[in-house]
matplotlib code that plots the C-alpha trace (Angstrom):
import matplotlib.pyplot as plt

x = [51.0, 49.3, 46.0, 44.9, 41.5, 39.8, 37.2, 35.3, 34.1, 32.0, 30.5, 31.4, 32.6, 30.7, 32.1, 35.2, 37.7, 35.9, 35.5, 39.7, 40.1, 38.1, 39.8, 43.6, 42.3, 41.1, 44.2, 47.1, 46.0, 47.2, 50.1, 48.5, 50.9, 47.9, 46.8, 43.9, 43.3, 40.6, 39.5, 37.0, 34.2, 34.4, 33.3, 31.5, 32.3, 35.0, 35.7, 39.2, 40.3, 39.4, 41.7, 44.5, 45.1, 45.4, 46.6, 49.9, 51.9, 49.2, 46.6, 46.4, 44.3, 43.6, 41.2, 38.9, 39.5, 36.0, 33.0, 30.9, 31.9, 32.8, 35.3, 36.7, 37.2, 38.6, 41.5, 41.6, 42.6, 45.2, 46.5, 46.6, 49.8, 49.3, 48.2, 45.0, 42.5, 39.1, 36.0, 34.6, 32.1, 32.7, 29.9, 30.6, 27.6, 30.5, 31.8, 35.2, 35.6, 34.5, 37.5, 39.8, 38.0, 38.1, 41.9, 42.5, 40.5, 41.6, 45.3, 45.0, 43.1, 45.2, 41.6, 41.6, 38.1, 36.4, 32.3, 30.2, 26.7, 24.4, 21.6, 23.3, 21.9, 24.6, 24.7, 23.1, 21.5, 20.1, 18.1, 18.0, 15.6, 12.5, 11.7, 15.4, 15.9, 12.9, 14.4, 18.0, 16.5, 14.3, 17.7, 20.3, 17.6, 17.8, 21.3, 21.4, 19.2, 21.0, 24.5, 23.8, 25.3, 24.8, 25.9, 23.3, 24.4, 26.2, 25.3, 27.4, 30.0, 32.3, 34.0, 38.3, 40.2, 43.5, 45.0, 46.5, 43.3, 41.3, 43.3, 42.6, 39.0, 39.8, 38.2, 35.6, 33.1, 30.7, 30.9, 28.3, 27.3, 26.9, 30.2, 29.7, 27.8, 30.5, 33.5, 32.1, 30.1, 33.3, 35.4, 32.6, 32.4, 36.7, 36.2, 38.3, 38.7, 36.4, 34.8, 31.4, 30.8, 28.5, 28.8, 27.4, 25.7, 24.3, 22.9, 24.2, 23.7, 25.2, 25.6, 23.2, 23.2, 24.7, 22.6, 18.9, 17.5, 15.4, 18.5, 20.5, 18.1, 18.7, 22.6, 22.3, 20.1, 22.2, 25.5, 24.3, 22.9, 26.5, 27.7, 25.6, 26.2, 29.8, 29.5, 32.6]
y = [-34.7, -31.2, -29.4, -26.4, -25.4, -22.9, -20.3, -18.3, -15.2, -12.5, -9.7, -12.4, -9.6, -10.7, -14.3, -14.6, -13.9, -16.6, -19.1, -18.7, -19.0, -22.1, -23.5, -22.7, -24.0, -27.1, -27.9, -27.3, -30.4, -31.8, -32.6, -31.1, -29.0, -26.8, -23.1, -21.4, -19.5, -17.1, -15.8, -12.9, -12.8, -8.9, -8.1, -4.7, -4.9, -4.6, -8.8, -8.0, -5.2, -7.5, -10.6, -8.2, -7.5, -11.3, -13.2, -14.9, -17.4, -20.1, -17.7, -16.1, -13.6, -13.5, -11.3, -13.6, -12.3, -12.8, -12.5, -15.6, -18.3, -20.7, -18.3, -18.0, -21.7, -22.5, -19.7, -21.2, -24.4, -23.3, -20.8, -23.8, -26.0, -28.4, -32.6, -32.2, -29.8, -28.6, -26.3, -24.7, -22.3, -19.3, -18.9, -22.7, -24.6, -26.9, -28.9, -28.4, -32.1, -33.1, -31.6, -33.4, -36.9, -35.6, -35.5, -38.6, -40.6, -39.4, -39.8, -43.5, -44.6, -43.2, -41.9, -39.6, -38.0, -38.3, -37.3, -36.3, -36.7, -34.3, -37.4, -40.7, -42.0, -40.4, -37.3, -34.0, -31.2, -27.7, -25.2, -25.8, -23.9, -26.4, -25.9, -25.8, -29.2, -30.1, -29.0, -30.4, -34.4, -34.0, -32.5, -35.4, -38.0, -37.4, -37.1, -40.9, -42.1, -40.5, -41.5, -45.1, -43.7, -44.7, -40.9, -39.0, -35.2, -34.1, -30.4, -30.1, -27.8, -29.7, -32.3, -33.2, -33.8, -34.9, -32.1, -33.5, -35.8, -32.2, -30.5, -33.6, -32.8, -29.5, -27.1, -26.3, -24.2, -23.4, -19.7, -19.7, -22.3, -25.4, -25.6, -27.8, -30.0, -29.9, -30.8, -33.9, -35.6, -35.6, -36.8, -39.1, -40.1, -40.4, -43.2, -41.8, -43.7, -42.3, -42.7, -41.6, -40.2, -38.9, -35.4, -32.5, -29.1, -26.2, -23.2, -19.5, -17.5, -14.4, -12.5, -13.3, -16.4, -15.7, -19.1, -17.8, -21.2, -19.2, -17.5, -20.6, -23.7, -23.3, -23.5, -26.8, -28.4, -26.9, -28.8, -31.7, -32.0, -31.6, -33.8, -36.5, -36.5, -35.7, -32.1, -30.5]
z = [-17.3, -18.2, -18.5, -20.5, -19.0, -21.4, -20.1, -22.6, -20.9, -22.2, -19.4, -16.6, -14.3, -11.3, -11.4, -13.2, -9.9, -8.3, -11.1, -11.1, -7.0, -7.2, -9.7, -8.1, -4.8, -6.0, -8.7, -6.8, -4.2, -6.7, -8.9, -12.0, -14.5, -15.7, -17.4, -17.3, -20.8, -20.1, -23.8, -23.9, -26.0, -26.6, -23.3, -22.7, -18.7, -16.7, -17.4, -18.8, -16.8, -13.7, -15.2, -16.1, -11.9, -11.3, -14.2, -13.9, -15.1, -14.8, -15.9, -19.3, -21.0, -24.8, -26.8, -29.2, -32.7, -34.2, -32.0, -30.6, -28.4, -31.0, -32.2, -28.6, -28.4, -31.4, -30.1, -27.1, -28.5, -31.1, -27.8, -25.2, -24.6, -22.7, -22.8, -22.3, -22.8, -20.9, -21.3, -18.3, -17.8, -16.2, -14.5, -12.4, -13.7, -13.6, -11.1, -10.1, -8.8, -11.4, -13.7, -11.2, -12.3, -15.8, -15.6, -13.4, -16.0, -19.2, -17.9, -15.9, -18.8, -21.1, -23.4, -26.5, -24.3, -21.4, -21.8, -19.0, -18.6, -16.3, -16.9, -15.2, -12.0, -9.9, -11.7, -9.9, -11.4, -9.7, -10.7, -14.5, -16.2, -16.9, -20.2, -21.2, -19.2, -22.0, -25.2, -24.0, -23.6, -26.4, -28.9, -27.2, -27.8, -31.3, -31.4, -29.8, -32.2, -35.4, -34.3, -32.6, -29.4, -25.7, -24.5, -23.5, -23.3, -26.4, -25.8, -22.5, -22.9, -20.2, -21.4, -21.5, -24.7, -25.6, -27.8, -30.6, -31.4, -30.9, -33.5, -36.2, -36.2, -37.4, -39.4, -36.7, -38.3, -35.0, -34.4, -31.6, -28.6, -31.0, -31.0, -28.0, -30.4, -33.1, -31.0, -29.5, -32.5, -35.0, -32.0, -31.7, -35.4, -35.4, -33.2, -30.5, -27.6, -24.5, -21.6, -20.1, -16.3, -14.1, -13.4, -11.6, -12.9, -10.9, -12.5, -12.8, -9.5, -10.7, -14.1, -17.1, -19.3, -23.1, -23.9, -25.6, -27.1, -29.7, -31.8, -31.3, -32.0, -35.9, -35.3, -33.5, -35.9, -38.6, -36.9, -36.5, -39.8, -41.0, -38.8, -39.8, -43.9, -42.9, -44.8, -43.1]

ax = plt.figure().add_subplot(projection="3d")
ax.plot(x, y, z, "-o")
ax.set_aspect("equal")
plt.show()
């Protein structure tokens, strides 16, 4: 079995060569034929000149071609090879464990998607920014209600995927974060075959967040409207 695990990057210099160590350390426990595809967001730092000393065969570099992070997954998708395929931060809100589960349960299972929540009882959450934690409950509620769903945190960027099913709910049309929205509500609406864990999510400690919920609020309530009449 294989993993792509795609990290969009833009001025992550002060966290990108750990965000990779960690990730090493913690897949080669196990028997996990993976890549890391680290695709930058037109970085104005020294992000790419950083992943250029270390990359190797299980780490890649690619240059987005159109700015935003949207953009830089969708490359990362059509660029990755393997089974399965991953979105993790840079920055390691994410929980590396939590990857590991991802892949143990998408591939025992034999799932299309695995969708973790930061908001199950054994989930754990730090230093999230209060009136974000707000906006984020009050935007996934609504999302529940529209689409009938018992999954409570759409928005997450971290979440597994079986390529091939991935690449049938293409055209993505997301240039910018909501593309986190995108990807999982029309694998949602295809009916794909899922499950839902806990997971864990501690905020940034280094570098500056790309996420600013004024510019970006119209894009999610733009995607989601599409999603729901089924416009693209």
């Amino acid at each position: 079995m294989s993993l792509s695990i795609i990290v969009p990057v833009k001025n992550e210099e002060k966290n990108i060569v750990n965000t990779c160590k960690v990730l090493k350390k913690k897949l080669s426990k196990y028997s996990i034929n993976y890549e890391i595809l680290i695709i930058d967001d037109f970085s104005d730092d020294k992000t790419a000149s950083i992943v250029n000393k270390f990359k190797s065969k299980s780490i890649s570099l690619y240059k987005n071609k159109f700015p935003g992070v949207g953009n830089a997954i969708k490359y990362g998708i059509l660029k990755s090879k393997k089974k399965y395929v991953c979105f993790f931060m840079s920055d390691i809100s994410d929980d590396v464990n939590d990857l590991i589960s991802y892949y143990k349960t998408i591939d025992t299972k034999n799932l299309d998607g695995v969708f973790g929540s930061r908001f199950l009882n054994k989930s754990k959450i730090k230093n999230y920014p209060l009136i974000k934690l707000i906006l984020n409950r009050i935007f996934n509620k609504m999302v529940q209600l529209l689409f009938f769903s018992n999954f409570n945190d759409f928005t997450n960027a971290f979440k597994i995927y079986r390529k091939v099913k991935l690449l049938k709910i293409f055209p993505l049309k997301s240039e910018k974060f909501d593309i986190f929205l995108e990807i999982p509500l029309k694998f949602y609406i295809k009916k794909n075959s899922i499950d839902i864990i806990p997971i864990n999510w501690t905020g940034r400690k280094k570098g500056i967040s790309k996420f600013v919920i004024k510019e970006l609020s119209f894009n999610y309530f733009k995607t989601l409207l599409k999603c729901f009449l089924r416009l693209n």
